[in-house]
N, C-alpha and C positions, 0 to 999 in steps of 0.2 A: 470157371465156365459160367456160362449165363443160368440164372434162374428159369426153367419152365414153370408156368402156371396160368392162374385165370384171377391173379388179383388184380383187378382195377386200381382198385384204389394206389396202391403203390406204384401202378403201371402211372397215374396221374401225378402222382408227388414226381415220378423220375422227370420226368416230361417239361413238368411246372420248374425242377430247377436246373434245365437243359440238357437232360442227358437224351440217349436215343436208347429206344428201347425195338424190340421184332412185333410185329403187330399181324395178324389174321387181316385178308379180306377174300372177298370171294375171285379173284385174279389171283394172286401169290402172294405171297408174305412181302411185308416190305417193313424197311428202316426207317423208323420214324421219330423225327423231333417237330419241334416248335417250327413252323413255316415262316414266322416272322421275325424268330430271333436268329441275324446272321451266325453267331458263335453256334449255335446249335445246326443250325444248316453246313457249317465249314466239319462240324465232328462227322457229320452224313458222308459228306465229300472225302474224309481221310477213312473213316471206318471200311469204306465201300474201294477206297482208292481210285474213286472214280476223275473224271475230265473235268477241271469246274468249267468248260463251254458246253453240258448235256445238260440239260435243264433239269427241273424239278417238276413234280404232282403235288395240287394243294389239295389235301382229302379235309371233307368239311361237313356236318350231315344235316343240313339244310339251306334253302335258298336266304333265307332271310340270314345266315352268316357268309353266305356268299357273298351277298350284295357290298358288304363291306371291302373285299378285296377287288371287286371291279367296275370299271367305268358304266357300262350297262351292259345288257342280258338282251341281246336281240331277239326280236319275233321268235326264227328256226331256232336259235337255241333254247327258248324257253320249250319250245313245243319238243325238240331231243330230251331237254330236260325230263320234262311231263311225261314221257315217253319211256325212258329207259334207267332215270334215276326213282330208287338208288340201283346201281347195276354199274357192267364193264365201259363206260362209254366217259371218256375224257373230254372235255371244251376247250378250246383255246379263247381265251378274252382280254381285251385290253385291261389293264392290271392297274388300279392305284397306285400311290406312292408310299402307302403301308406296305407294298409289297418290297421286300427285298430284292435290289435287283441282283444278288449271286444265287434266289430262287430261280430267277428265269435267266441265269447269261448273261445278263443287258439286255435281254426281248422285252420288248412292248406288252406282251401278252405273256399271261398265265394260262398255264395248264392245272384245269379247276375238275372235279367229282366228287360226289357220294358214293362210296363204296357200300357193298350190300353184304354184313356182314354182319351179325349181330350185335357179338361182343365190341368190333370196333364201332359198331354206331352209337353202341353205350359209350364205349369211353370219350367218341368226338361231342356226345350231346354232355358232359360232363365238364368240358374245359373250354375256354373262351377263344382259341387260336384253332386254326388252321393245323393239321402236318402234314409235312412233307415225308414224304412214304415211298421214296424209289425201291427197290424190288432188295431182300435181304439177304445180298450178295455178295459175291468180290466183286468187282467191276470187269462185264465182260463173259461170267462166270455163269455157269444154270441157273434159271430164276429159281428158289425154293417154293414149294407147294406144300411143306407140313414147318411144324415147329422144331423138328428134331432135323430137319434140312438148316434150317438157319443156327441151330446151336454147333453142328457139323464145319459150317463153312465161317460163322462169324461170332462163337460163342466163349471167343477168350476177348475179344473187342466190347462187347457188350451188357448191360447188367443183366435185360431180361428180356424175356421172350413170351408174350401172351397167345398161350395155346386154343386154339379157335379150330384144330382139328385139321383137316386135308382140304385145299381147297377146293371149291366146289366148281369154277370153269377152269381153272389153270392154267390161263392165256391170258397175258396184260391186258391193260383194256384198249379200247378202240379208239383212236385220238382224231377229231377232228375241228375245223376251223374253219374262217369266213373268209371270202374276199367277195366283198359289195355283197349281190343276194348267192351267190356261188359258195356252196358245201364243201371243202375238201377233207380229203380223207387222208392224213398224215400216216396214221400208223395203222395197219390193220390187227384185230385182237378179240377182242370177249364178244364185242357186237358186232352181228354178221352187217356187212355192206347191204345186203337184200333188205334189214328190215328199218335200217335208218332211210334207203331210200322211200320203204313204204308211208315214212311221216313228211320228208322233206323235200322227195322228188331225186330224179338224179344229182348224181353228187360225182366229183372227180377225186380219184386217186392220186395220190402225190408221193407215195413214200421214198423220201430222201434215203441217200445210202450216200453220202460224205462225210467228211470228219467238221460238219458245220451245222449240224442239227439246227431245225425250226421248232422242235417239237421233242420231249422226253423220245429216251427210247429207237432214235434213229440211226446212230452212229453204225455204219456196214457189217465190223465184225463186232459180232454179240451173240451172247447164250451158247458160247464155247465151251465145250466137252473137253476142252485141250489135246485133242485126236484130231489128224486126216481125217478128212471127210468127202466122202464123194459118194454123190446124187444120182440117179439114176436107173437102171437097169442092175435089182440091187442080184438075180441070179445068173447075169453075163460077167457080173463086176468078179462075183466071187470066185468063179471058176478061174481068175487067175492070182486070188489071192490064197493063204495060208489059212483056211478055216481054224484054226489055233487061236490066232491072235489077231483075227476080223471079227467086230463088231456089227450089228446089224439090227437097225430101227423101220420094220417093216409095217405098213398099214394094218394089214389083215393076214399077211400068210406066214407058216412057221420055215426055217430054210435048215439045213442039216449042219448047223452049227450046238455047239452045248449052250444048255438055258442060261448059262451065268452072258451069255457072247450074244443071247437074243432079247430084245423087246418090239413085242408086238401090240400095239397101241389098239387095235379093234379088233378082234376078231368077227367080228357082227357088221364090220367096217361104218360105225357112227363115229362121225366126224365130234359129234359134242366129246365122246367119252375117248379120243383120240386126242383131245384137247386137254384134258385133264390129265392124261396122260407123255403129256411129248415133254418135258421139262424133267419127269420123273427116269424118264430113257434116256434121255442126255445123259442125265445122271450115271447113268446104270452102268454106263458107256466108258467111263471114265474110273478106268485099271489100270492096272502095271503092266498086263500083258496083253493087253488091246493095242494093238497100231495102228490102226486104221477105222474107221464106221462107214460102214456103207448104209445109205437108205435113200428112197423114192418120195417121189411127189404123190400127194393125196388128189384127190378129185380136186378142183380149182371152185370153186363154190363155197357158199356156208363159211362157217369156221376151217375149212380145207385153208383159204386162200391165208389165215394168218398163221395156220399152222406150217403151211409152203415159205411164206415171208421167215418166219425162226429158223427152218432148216438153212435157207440161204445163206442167211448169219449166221450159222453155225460152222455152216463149211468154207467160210472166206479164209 
């Protein structure tokens, strides 16, 4: 099984000689190697058993290492940058030829951030490359939000696991991209719609849901509990289910099922801490004797809307 701890330095030798190790950030834990060495990015891809057409996140923790992986840094995105780095908030950008193209698919553009994370900001200001950090999962699977989530799900694959504690949004980050002066908004996540609009004006939402991703993170079915799932009206649903062996991820209210068969994400119904929470109830969710998960849509606002976008893929 993987090592848990906080040694850097080891975390850096793994790294330096391609292995992939679990890394903290303030969105969920993700698997990370060298962003520029192909072999290390193909271990991400088999570890994770993921798609190699679902791209990658280059995590980097400054602009001035940025600048090396992309062609230029536009006006709106320097001012995103300025704005919300380091934090939940993804770039898309025309990519160099340093860049790998099995990091990005064959896309033109990289998906580039600063994570806001302590300990990984130490280890990225430590080493000369970029990593690549998709989410430290199975593919498809609940994102992890602690260290003892990724030794659970990926810790006979793995050396090690740099514990950086629970994370503190627990919602990927927010992916967005350019066409001409036009914002789009790829994937909704850690930064609410409302307050990128308040730097760069309106913006259009785009989130893809085919098996042809532009952008990390899109493909339709994802952050599966391995359960039915159905959306809704979660105390009309249950009245014809088997409270036994129904699951139930509710906003704010408790429902007459046993606490192992319930998660309630807010009772105070804040959307932040509803957030930090819905990845941990996937989890929760996923028994032997659970058949089914019923849960509702949150208020459509705020982190509501990307928290609504995860439920979606979950129950496809």
């Amino acid at each position: 099984m993987a090592e848990i701890g906080i040694d850097i330095r080891k975390v850096k030798a793994l790294l330096s000689a391609g292995d992939v190790v679990g890394i903290p950030t303030e969105t969920v834990y993700g698997l990370a190697g060298n962003a520029l060495d192909e072999d290390a990015i193909l271990k991400i891809y088999s570890v994770k058993n993921r798609p190699k057409f679902d791209p990658l996140i280059a995590h980097t923790d400054s602009l001035a290492k940025l600048v090396k992986l992309v062609k230029e840094i536009p006006p709106q995105a320097h001012e995103l940058a300025q704005a919300f780095w380091p934090g939940p908030l993804t770039i898309l950008l025309e990519k160099k030829t340093v860049v790998p193209d099995l990091l990005t698919s064959g896309l033109d553009r990289v998906a580039v951030r600063i994570p806001d994370h302590p300990l990984t900001l130490e280890l990225l200001s430590g080493i000369e490359f970029p990593l690549a950090a998709p989410s430290a999962n199975p593919f498809g699977y609940v994102s992890p939000t602690s260290a003892q989530h990724v030794q659970d799900q990926l810790g006979e694959k793995i050396p090690y696991v740099l514990d950086g504690g629970m994370c503190r949004v627990g919602l990927e980050s927010t992916i967005v991209g350019f066409e001409g002066e036009e914002v789009i908004v790829y994937r909704l996540g850690g930064t609410k719609v409302e307050a990128i609009e308040e730097v760069v004006g309106k913006v259009r939402i785009q989130v893809n849901e085919s098996s042809n991703p532009a952008a990390p993170g899109m493909l339709k079915s994802h952050y599966s509990p391995g359960r039915k799932m159905i959306l809704g009206d979660i105390e009309k649903n249950l009245s014809e289910l088997n409270p036994k062996t129904t699951g139930i991820i509710s906003f704010t209210e408790s429902f007459e099922v046993s606490d192992e068969n319930l998660a309630v994400l807010s009772t105070a119904g804040d959307l932040e801490e509803a957030a930090r929470n819905i990845f941990s109830a996937l989890r929760k969710m996923d028994q032997p004797h659970i058949e089914v998960i019923l849960s509702e849509f949150l208020p459509q606002e705020g982190l509501g809307k990307a928290i609504n976008d995860r439920l979606r893929r979950a129950a496809v």
